[in-house]
LUMPA-806582 format. One line per 10 residues: number of its first residue (from 1); for each residue x, y, z of C-alpha. Coordinates in Angstrom, 2 decimals. Example, Ala and Ser with C-alpha at 12.3 -4.5 7.8 and 13.67 -1.06 7.14 Angstrom:
// residues 2
1> 12.30/-4.50/7.80 ~ 13.67/-1.06/7.14
//
This chain:
// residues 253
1> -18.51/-22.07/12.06 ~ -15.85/-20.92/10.04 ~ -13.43/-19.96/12.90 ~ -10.57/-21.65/13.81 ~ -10.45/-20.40/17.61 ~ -12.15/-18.83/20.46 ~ -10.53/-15.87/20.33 ~ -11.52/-12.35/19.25 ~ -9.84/-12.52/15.84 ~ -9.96/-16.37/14.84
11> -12.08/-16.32/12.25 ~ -11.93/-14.49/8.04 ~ -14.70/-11.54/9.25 ~ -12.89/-10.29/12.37 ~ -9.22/-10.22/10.96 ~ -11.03/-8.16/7.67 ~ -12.86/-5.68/9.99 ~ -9.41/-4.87/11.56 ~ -7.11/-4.87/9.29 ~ -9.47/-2.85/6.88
21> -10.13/-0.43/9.72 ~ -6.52/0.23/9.63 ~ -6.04/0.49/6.25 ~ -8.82/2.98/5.73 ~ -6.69/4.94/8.16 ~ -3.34/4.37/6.60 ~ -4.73/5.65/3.03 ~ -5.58/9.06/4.75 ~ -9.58/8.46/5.83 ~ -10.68/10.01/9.52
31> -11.89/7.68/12.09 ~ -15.49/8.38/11.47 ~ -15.39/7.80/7.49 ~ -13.38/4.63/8.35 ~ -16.25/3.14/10.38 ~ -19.01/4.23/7.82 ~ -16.58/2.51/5.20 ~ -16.67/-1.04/7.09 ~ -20.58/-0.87/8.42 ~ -21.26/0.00/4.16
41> -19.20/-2.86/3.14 ~ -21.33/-5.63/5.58 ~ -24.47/-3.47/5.59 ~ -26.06/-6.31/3.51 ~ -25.77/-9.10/5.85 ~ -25.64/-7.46/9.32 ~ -29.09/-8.38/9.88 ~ -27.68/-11.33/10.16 ~ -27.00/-11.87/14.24 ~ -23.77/-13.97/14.06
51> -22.32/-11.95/11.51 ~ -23.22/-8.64/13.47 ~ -21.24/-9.96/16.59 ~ -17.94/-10.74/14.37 ~ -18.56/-7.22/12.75 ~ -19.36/-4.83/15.41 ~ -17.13/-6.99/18.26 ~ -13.92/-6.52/15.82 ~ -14.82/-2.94/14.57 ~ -15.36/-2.24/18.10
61> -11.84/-3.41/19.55 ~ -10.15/-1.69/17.10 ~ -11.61/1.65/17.48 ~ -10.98/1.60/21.38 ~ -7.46/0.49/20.60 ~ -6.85/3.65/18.48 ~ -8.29/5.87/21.26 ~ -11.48/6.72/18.58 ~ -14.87/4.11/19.89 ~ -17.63/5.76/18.60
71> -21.05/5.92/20.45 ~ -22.90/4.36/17.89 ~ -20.40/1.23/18.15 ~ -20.21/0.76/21.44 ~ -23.60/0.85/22.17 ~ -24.51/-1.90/19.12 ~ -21.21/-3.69/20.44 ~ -22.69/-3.76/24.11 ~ -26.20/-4.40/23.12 ~ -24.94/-7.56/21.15
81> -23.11/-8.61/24.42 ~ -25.28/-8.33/27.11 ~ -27.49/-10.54/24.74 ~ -25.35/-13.13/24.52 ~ -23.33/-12.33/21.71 ~ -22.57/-15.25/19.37 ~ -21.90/-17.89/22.04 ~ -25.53/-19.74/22.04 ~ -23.78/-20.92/17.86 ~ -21.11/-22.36/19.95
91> -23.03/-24.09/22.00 ~ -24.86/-25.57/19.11 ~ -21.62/-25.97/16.55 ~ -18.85/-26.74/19.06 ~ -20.26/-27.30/22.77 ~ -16.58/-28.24/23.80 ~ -15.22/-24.36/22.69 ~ -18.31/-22.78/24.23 ~ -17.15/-21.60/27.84 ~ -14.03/-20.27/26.13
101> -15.98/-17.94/23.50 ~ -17.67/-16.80/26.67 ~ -14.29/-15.80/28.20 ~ -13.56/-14.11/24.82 ~ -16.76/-11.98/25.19 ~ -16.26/-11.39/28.60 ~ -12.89/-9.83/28.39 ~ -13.92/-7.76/25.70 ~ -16.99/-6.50/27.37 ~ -15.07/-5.35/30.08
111> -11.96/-3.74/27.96 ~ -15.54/-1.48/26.46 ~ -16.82/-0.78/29.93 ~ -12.67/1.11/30.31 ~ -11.82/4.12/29.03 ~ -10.19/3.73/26.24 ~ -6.14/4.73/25.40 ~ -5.50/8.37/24.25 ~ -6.39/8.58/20.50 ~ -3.82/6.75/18.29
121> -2.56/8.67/15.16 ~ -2.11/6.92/11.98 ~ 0.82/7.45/9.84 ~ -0.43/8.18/6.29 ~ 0.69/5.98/3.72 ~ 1.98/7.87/0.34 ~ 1.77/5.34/-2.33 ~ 4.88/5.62/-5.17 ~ 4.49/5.80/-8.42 ~ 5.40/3.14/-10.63
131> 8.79/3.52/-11.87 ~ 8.20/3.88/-15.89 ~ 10.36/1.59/-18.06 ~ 10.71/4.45/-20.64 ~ 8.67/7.70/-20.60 ~ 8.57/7.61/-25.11 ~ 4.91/8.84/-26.06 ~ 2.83/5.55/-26.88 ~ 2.79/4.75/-30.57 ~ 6.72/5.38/-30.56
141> 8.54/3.19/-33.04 ~ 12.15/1.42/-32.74 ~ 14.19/-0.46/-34.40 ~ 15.57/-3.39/-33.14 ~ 18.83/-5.14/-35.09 ~ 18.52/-8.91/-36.18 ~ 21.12/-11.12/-35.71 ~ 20.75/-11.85/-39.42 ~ 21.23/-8.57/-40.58 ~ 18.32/-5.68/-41.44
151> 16.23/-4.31/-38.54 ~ 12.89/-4.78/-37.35 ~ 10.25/-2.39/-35.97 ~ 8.86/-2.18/-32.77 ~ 5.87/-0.17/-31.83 ~ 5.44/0.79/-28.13 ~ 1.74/0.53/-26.80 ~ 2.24/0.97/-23.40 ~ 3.04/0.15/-20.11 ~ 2.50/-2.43/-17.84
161> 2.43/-2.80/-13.83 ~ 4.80/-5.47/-12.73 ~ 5.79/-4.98/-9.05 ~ 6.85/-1.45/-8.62 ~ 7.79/-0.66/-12.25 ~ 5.11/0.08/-15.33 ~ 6.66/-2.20/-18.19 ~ 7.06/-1.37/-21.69 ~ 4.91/-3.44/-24.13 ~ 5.75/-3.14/-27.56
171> 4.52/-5.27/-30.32 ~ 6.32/-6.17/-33.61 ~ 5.20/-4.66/-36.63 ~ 5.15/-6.76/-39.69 ~ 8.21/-4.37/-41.29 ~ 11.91/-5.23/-41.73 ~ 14.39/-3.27/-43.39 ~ 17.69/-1.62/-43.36 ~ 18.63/1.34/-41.20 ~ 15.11/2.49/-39.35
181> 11.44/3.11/-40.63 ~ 9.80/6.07/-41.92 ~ 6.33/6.99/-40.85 ~ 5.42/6.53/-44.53 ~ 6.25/3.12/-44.56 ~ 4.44/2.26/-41.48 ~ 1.34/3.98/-41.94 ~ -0.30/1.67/-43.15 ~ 0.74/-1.06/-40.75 ~ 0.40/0.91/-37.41
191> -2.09/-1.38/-35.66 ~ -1.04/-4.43/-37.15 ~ 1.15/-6.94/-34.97 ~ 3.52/-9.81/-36.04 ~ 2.61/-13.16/-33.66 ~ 6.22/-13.54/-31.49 ~ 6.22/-16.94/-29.18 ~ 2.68/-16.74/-30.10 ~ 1.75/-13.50/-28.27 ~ 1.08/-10.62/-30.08
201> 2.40/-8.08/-27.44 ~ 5.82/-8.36/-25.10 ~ 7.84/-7.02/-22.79 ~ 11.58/-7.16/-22.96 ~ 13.27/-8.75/-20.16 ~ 16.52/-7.36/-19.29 ~ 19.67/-8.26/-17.29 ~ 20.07/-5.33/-14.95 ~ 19.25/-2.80/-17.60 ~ 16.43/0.00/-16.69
211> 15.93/0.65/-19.93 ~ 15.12/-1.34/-22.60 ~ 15.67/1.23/-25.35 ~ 19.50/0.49/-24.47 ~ 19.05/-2.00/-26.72 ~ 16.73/-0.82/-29.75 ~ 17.20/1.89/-32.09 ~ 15.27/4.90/-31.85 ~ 13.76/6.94/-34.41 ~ 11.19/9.91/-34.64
221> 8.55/7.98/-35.75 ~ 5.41/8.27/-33.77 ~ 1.85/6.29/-35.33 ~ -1.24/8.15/-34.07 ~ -3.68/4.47/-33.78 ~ -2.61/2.03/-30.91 ~ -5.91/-0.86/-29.99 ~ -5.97/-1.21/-26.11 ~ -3.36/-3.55/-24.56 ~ -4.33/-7.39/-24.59
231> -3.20/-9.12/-21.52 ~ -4.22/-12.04/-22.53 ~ -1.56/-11.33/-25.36 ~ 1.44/-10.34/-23.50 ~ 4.57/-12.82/-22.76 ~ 7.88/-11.37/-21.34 ~ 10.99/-12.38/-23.95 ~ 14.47/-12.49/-22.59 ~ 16.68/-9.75/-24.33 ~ 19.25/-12.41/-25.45
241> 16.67/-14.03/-27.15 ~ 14.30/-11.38/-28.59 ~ 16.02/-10.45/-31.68 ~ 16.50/-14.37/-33.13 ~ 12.65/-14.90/-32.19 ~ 11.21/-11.57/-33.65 ~ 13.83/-12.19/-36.96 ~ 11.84/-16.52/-37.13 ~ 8.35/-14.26/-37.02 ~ 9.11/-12.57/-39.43
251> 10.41/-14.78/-41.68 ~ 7.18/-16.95/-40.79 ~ 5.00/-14.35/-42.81
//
């Protein structure tokens, strides 16, 4: 039957309905647009008797637990009871279990029939913004020093959510050179990307730093062209060994 219990919310549909019905209210929706937001999500398969008890039983709990039971949901919730609710599949599925969904039902059916607790207020929650990495324009260029001398160029492309920060994502450019770039020089290069640990796009992993231009040189050098970022691309490089793996790509050209 896909439960794993008699009670109320021991089954995958029930806990949803609830904890959705919340969440609609934590992101800032009223209780109405809340309950049209859950009956719209299982509208296709309410017709559906078993799945219209787990639905309308759960959405119909919740609401009188936050003080806001609609009409419309009670009555559905109370018609579905006093027909038996879902307790003649228990009989069929799990015979042994059967008298205790009926206990289930019961209780609920009578916490309906109450009046219901003073309306519950929600507390809104404001999602953060991710913390940016670095706030450079994308298409930026930096330098970044090789351990063998010369510098290397590294072309931001843009950020990435990891947890509660957006990532820089650069890619190597296939330029090296002493001192930093010009926009001349890279021109012609500014989509192009140099394969490092066999990715063609990184971020820089750091040891406590915020900021991984701490590390590269910057320069005024903006390109205009940047392709879309390619997840399927990306690798995170240590910053101890970044330099000695993009200065082995290179030299692999």
């Amino acid at each position: 039957m896909g439960a794993w219990g008699t009670g109320l919310y021991s089954d995958d549909t029930t806990c949803e309905v609830r904890d959705e019905f919340k969440a609609h209210l934590e992101a800032g929706l009223n209780h109405a647009a809340a309950e049209k937001a859950i009956l719209e999500r299982f509208a296709d398969v309410l017709s559906e008797h078993e799945v219209a008890c787990l639905v309308y039983f759960a959405l119909a709990d919740a609401e009188w637990k936050f003080g806001c039971l609609s009409d419309h949901v009670k009555r559905r919730a109370r018609e579905l009871l006093e027909a038996g609710g879902d307790v003649r599949y228990w009989e069929e599925d799990s015979p042994s279990d059967a008298k205790s969904r009926a206990r289930t039902l019961a209780a609920l059916s009578a916490r309906l029939a109450a009046e219901q607790p003073a309306l519950k207020h929600v507390k809104v929650k404001v999602d953060r913004p991710l913390r940016k990495q670095i706030n450079s324009p994308v298409g930026s260029v930096f330098g970044l020093p090789l351990p063998g001398g010369g510098t290397a160029a590294l072309k931001f492309v843009g950020l990435r959510p990891v947890g509660k920060v957006a990532q820089a994502v650069f890619r190597v450019l296939p330029w090296r050179g002493v001192g930093t770039p010009s926009a001349a020089a890279l021109e012609a290069i500014s989509d192009q990307a140099v394969l490092v640990s066999d990715h063609h796009e990184f971020s820089i992993l750091m040891d406590g730093r915020k900021n991984p231009t701490a590390y590269l040189l910057e320069t005024d050098v903006v390109l205009g062209h940047t392709s879309p970022l390619d997840y399927s691309r990306w690798v995170a490089i240590g910053i101890d060994t970044l330099p000695q793996q993009v200065q082995d790509a290179l030299a692999r050209r």
